[in-house]
Every structure is written in C-alpha cells, then in structure tokens.
C-alpha positions as CSV (number, residue, x, y, z in Angstrom):
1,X,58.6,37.5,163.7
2,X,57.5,40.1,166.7
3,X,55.2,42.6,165.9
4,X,55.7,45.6,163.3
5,X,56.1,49.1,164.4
6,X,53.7,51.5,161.8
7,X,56.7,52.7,160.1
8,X,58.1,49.2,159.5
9,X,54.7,48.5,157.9
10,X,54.9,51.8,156.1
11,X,58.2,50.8,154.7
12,X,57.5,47.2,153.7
13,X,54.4,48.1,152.2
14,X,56.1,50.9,150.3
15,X,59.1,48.6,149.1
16,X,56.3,45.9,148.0
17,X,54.4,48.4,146.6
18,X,57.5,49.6,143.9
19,X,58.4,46.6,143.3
20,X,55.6,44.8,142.0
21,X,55.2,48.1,139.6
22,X,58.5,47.4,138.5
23,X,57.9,44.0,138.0
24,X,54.6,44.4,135.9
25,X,52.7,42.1,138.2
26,X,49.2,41.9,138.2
27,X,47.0,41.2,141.4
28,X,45.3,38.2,140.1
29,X,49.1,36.8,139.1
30,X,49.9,38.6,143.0
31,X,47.3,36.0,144.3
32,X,48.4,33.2,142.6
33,X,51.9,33.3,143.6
34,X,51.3,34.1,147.2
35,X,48.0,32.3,147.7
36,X,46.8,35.5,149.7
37,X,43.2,36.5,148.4
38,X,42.7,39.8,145.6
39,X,40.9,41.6,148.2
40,X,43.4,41.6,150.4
41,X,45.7,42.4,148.2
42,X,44.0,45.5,146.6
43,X,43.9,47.0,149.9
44,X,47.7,46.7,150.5
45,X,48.1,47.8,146.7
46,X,46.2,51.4,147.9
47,X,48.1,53.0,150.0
48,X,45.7,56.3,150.3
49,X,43.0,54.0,152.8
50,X,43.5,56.7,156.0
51,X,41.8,57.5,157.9
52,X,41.3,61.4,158.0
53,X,40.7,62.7,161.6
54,X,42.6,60.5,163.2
55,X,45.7,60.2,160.9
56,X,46.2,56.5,160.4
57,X,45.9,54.0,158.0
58,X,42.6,52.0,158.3
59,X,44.0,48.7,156.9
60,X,47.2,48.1,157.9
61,X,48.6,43.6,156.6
62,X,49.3,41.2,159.1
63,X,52.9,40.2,159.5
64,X,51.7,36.5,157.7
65,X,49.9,38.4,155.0
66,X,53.6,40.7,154.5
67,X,55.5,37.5,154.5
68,X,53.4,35.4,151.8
69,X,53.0,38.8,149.4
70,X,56.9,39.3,150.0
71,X,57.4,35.5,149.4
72,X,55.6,35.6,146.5
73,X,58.3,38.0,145.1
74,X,61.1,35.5,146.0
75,X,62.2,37.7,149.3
76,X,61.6,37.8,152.4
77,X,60.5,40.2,154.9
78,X,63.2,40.0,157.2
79,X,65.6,40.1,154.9
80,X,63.5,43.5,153.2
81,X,63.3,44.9,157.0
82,X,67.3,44.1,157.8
83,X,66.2,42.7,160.4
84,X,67.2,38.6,162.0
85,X,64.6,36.9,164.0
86,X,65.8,35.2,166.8
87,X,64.1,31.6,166.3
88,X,64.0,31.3,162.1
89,X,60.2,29.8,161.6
90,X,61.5,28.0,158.2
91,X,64.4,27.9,156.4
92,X,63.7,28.2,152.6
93,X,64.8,26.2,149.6
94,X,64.7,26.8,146.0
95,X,64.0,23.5,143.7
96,X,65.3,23.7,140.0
97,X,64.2,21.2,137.7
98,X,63.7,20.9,133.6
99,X,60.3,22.3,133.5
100,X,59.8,24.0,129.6
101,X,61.0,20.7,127.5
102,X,59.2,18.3,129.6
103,X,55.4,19.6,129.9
104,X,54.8,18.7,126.7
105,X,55.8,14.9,127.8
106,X,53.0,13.8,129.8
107,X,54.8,10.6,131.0
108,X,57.7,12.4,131.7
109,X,55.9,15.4,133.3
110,X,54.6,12.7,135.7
111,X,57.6,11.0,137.0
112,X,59.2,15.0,137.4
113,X,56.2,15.7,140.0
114,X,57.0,12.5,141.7
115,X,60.6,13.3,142.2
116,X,59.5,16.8,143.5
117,X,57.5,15.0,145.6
118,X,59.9,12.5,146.8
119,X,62.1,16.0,147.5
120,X,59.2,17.0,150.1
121,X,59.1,14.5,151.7
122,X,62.4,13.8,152.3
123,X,62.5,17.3,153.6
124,X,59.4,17.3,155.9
125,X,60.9,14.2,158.2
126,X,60.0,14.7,161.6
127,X,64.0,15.8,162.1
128,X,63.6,18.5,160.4
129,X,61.6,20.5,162.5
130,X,61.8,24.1,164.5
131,X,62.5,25.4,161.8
132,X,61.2,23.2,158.9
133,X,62.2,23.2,155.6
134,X,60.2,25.1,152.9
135,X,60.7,23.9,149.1
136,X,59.4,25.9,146.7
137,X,59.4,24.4,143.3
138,X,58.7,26.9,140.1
139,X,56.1,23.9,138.8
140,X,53.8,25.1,141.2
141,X,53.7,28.8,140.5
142,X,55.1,29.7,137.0
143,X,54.0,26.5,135.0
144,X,54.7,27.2,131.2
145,X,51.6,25.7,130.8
146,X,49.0,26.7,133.6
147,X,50.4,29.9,134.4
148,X,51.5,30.8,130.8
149,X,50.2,34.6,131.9
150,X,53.8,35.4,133.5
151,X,56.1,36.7,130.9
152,X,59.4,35.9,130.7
153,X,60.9,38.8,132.3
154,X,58.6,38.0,135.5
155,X,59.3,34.7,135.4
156,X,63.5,35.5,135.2
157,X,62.8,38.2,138.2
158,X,60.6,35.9,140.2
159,X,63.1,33.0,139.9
160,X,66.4,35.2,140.1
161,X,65.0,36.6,143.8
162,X,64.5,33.3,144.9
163,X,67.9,31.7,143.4
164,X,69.8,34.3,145.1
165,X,67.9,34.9,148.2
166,X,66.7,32.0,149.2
167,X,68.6,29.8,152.1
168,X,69.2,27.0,149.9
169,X,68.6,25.1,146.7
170,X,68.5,22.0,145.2
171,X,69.2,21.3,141.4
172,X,67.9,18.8,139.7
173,X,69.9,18.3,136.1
174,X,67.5,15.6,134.8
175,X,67.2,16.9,131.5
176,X,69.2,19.5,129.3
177,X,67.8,22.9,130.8
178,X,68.5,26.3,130.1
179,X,66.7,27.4,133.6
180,X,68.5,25.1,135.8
181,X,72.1,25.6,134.5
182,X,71.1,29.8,134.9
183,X,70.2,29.0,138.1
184,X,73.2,27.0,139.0
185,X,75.4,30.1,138.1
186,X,72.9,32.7,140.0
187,X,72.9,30.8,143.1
188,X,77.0,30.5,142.4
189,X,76.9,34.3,142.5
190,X,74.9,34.6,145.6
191,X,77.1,32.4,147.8
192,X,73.6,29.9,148.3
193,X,74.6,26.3,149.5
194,X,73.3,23.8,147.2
195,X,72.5,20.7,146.6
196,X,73.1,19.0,143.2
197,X,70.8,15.8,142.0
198,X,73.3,14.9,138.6
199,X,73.4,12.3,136.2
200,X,76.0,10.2,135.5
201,X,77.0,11.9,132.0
202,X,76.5,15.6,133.3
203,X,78.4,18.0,131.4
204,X,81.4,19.3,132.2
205,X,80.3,22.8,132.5
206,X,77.9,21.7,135.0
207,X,80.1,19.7,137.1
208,X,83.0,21.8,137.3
209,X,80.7,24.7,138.2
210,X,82.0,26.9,141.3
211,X,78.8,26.4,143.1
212,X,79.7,25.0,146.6
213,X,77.2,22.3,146.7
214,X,77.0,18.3,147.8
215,X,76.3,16.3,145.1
216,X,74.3,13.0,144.5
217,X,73.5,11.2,141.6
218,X,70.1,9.4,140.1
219,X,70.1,6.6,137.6
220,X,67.3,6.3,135.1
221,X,65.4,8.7,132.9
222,X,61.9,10.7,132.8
223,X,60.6,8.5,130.4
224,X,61.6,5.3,132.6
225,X,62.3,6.4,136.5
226,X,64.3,8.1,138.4
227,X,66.4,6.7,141.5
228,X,68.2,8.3,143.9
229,X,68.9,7.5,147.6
230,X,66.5,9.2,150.4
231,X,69.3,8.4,153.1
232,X,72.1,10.2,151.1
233,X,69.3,13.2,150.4
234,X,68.4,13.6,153.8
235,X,72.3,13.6,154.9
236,X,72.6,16.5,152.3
237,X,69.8,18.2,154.1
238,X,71.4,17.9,157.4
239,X,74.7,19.5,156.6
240,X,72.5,22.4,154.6
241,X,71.2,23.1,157.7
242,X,74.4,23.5,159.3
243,X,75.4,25.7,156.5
244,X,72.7,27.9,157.5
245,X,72.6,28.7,161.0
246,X,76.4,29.1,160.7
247,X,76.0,31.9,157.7
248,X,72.9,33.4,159.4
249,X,75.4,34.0,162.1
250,X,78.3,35.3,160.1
251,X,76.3,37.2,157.9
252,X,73.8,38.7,160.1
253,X,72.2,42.4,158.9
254,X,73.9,42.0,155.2
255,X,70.7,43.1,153.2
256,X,70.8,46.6,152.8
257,X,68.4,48.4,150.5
258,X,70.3,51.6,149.7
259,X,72.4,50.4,146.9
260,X,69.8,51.5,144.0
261,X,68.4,54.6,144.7
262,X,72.3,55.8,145.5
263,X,73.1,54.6,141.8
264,X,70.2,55.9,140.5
265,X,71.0,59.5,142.1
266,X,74.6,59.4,141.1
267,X,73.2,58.4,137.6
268,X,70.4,60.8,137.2
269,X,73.3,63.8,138.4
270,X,76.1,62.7,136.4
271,X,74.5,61.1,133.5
272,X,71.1,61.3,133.2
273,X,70.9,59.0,129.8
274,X,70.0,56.2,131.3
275,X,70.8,54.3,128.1
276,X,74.0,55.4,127.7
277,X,74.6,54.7,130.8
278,X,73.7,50.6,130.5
279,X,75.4,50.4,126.6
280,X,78.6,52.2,128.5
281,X,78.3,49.4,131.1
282,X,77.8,46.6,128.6
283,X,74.6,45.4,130.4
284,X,71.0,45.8,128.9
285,X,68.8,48.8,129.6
286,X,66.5,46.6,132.1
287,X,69.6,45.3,134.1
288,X,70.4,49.0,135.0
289,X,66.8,49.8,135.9
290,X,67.0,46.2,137.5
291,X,69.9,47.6,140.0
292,X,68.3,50.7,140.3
293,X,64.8,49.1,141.4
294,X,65.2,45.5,142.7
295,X,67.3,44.8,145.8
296,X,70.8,44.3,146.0
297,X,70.8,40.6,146.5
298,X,68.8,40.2,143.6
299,X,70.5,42.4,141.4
300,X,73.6,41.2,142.6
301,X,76.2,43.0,140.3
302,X,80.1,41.5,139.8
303,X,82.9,43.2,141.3
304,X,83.5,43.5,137.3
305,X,80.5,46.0,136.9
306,X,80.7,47.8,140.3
307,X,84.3,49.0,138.9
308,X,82.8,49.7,135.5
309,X,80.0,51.8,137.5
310,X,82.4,53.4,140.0
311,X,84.7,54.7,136.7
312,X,81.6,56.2,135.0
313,X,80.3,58.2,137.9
314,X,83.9,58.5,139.4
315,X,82.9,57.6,142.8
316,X,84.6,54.6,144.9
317,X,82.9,51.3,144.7
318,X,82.8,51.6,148.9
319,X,80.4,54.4,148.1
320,X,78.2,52.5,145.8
321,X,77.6,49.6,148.1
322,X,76.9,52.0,151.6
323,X,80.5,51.2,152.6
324,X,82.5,54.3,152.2
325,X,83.7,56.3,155.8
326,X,84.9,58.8,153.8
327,X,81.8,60.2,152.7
328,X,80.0,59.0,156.2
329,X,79.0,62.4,158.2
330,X,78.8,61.1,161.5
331,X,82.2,59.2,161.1
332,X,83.6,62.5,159.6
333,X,82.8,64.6,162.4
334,X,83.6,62.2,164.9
335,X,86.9,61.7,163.5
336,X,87.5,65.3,163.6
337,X,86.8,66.0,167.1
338,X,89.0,63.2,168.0
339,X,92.0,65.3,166.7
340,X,90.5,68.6,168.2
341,X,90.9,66.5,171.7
342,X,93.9,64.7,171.0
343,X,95.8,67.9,169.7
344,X,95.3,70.0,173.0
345,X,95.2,66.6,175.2
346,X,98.0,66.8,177.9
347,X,99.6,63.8,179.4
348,X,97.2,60.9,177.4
349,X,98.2,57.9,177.0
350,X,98.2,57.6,172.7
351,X,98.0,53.9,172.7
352,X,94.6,54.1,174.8
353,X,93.6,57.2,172.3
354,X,93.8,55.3,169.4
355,X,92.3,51.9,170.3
356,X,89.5,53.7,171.3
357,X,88.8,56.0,168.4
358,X,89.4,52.8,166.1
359,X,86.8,50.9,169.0
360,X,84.3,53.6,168.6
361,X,84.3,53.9,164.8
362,X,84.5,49.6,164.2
363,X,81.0,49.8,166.4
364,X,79.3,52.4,164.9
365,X,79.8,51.0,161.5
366,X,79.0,47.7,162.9
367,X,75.6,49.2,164.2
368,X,74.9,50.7,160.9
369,X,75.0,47.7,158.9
370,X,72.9,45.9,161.4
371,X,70.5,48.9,160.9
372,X,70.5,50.0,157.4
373,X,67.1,50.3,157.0
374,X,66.7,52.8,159.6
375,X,68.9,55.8,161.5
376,X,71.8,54.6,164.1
377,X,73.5,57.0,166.3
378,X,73.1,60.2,164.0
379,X,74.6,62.2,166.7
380,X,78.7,62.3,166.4
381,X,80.9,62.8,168.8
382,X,82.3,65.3,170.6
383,X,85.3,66.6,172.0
384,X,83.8,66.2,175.9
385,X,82.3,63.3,174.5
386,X,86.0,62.0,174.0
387,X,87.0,62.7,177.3
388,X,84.5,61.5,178.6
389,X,85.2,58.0,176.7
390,X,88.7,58.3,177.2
391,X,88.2,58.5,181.2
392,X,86.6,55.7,181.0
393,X,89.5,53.3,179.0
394,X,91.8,55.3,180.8
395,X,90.0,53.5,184.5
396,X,89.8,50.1,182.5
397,X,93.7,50.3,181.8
398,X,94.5,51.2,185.2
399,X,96.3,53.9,186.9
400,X,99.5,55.4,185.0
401,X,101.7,57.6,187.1
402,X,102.1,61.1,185.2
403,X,98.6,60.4,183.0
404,X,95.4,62.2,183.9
405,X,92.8,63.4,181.8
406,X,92.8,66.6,179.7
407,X,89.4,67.4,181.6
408,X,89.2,67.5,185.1
C-alpha cells in the first residue's frame, strides 16, 4: 500500500481506536492477536501525543503497524480506508476447524495442528506467490485453552470480521462444531468463496448449505488420521484465486463505513430507546449496537432486517445503506438545474440532453462509492455548467442542421 496522507492516519487510527472500545479489547490481548508490541500499541491507543507549537501528532503508525493492529480485528486497512491497491500483497483466508471439543483430546489436538499445517503448506507452494496466500487459523490466536482471556463475545466479533471479510475460507468439518457450521452460514452471508474439507457422512444441513464453495473430502478420524489429497487442495486454491481477482474487480470500493452512524442518528431522532428499538427488530440489544458500531461487512444485516429497520424509522432502505439519490444534495441540485437549462433550452437535441444528464449522474454516483470514505465532487452543477457539457456531446454527435446551443 502507498503511503498515508495525515488525515487517512487520523481516520484509521480513529476507526481502530472506537472499535476496539467497542469490542472490550485489552492491549495485552491487542498484542497478542496482532503480534505488534504494547508500547506501540499504547501510543496508537492515545490519541492526545501532539505536539503543541507545531500542531502535529508526534507519533504517527507505520502503514505495517495499521495493517497487523487492523488485522488483528479481522479487517483490513484497505478495505477500512475504501480504498484498492493496485498489486494485492496477500490474499487472506480464514481456516475453520473443531477447536472447543477437541483441546481436551491431546491425540486428537495433535493430528488437528498437523492438518492446519498440511493446509500451509499446501498454500505457501512456490505458485502461489505475488500475492501469497495468508491462512489464519483461530488455534493460533483465540485458543479455548491458552488464550482463555477472550470472552465469548470477542471471540464471535473477532471471528465474525474475519468470516465475512476475509478473501476466502476453508472449512474443515472434522468434528461436530458449533463454530464451523456458524461460520459456514456467515461466510454464506458475506458472498466469501470457500473451500469445504467434509467427511463422507456430513450432515445434510451442512452439505446442502448455500455457501458457493469447492468441496473435497478426507477419510479417517482425529483419533486415527486424517487424509485428504494435496493435488485436489491446491487445484481448489487455484480457482480461489481466480475467484478473487475477478470479485476484487467487480466489486471494487464496496466497503463503505457510513452505514452505522446513519442508523444510529435516525435511531437516536426517531427513537431514542435503544432497546425498544432491537426487541422491535427481533435482534438482541448488542446486534443493534453491533450495526451501529462495527462495519457494515461485519454486521452484515439481511435484506429481512434492513426492511424491518427502514419500517421503524420510515426511511427507504436505499437511505440506510448510502444509496438513496433522493436524499443526495449534490444529485438534487444537479438535477434541478438540468431542468432550469432544459426548460428555456432552444433547439437541443433531447436525446443528447438526457443521455448526458443520466451520464453525469451514473459517474458521480459511481465516484462516490469508490470514495465513501471521503468528499467527491461536492460542487453540483450548474445551468452554464450544462451548457457547457452539453456543447461538448453536442461536438461528439456531430453537426445537426437547425441545433445550436442555448448559449452562444
């Protein structure tokens, strides 16, 4: 990633900031999960280090220290900044596995690390490089045993972000599991590739799951071994990878962060109980400060809920999601002075007038979803502006007898 303007800084920090408040997480558990020192930490954490007479912050975190802190929430800081590198450095997969019924197994414990590991290496061949795979497996981070200082709900939140967020993930249904069949349906949810590691006798709920995923199959148990083909893995990997570019492409500037403070405003104005608000919805109380507080791909509310929400505050779903020209003031205005023009226009060519209003208004909105983060084009057209435009389709099209423009 290039170099961060001071106000990209500001803002990550900021967002990193709130959100591990929300989350409860301490700095020492911080550390852990991102590997990045305490120290280092604690100087992101206080944001009043400025420097006085000259105005500017004394410590400001490297890109690589933004990245591993955001990581270590399950995001990452592209995705937080809107923003799409140009060459990806890694493309990130999550790894779900039975985790809570099997540490008490030490045999079986044993042979789930070396599948993990078999995993890795699988994804670290020398053909997978530029950009390399990145597997991050919950055994390493959130251990029921070792790291038995996360509670639950920063475990779930943790393990949501990366479920829905991350590029891919693999699922490996070794055992009955709670986790990984949660998983399965958040990563459903989230439209992440996936790639499935079953048994034989899977359940039918698992298997008939609308994940779009490739799916292999093992024979043998924890308690014996487990066997599963490296050549048909590494295939899987190969057409994962292909799944990505192609969605980084069609999906590019897609992670807007506006969605929860404009639900929390319309709530706060309209309701102001938030737990009325959540029973009302039929979600619990820390779901509704979850879509207030966590990003939108995390949160990731149904279509089902965003119509529930868009009833109670009587506001359009298009609204809620950032999506709404109706309530969009540069649009507005724009679209006004386009009739202004068009009403005391002489001799213009209406077919011309209209493709380009409907040109102008599908690349602004365009420009503001690649750009959500910050300001696009906040000045709207004019009626000269217009004109001017409309000269300029008008030379495109080519000369019409009896059609000049209204300004001369």
């Amino acid at each position: 990633m290039k170099e961060l303007t001071s106000e990209q800084i500001e803002y990550a920090v900021g967002r990193f900031v709130a959100l591990v408040e929300f989350r409860d997480l301490s700095q020492t558990q911080l550390e852990q999960l991102s590997g990045v020192p305490q120290p280092t930490i604690s100087k992101v954490m206080n944001r009043s280090q400025w420097d006085a007479a000259g105005g500017t912050r004394i410590f400001a975190p490297s890109v690589d220290v933004l990245k591993s802190l955001f990581k270590a929430l399950g995001l990452k800081l592209a995705d937080v900044l809107n923003e799409s590198e140009a060459v990806p450095q890694e493309i990130s997969g999550y790894l779900a596995t039975p985790l809570t019924g099997v540490v008490q197994d030490g045999k079986a414990e044993a042979e789930l690390v070396d599948v993990v590991a078999r995993v890795r290496r699988a994804a670290a061949a020398p053909e997978f490089v530029k950009p390399q795979f990145d597997i991050y497996w919950p055994g390493d981070y959130t251990h029921p045993v070792r790291n038995a200082n996360f509670s639950p709900s920063q475990v779930y939140r943790t393990d949501r972000s990366r479920a829905s967020t991350f590029d891919f993930i693999i699922l490996f249904c070794a055992e009955p599991s709670y986790g990984v069949g949660q998983e399965n349906e958040i990563a459903t949810q989230a439209g992440v590739p996936a790639v499935r590691i079953l048994a034989p006798g899977v359940s039918r709920m698992m298997s008939g799951a609308f994940i779009e995923a490739i799916d292999l199959h093992y024979s043998g148990t924890l308690h014996t071994h487990i066997r599963f083909s490296l050549e048909e893995l590494s295939e899987a990997l190969r057409k994962v990878r292909f799944t990505y570019f192609r969605h980084r492409a069609l999906y590019k500037g897609m992670n807007g962060d506006r969605f929860g403070p404009r639900l929390k405003k319309l709530v706060d104005e309209r309701v102001g109980d938030y737990k009325q608000f959540a029973h009302d919805l039929g979600v619990d109380l820390s779901y509704l400060h979850a879509l207030m507080e966590e990003p939108f791909a995390v949160s990731n509310p149904s279509v089902r809920l965003l119509k529930r929400m868009a009833a109670l505050l009587q506001e359009h779903v298009a609204y809620l999601i950032g999506e709404s020209e109706e309530t969009d003031p540069v649009w507005v205005e724009s679209n006004s002075t386009w009739h202004s023009w068009i009403t005391n226009a002489e001799d213009v060519d209406g077919r011309i007038a209209v493709l380009m209003r409907d040109n102008w208004r599908a690349s602004y909105f365009q420009e503001k979803r690649l750009a959500e983060t910050r300001d696009c084009r906040s000045t709207p057209m004019t009626v000269s502006g217009w004109d001017r435009r409309y000269r300029e389709e008008f030379k495109k099209e080519g000369s019409h007898a009896g059609q000049t423009p209204m300004f001369t």
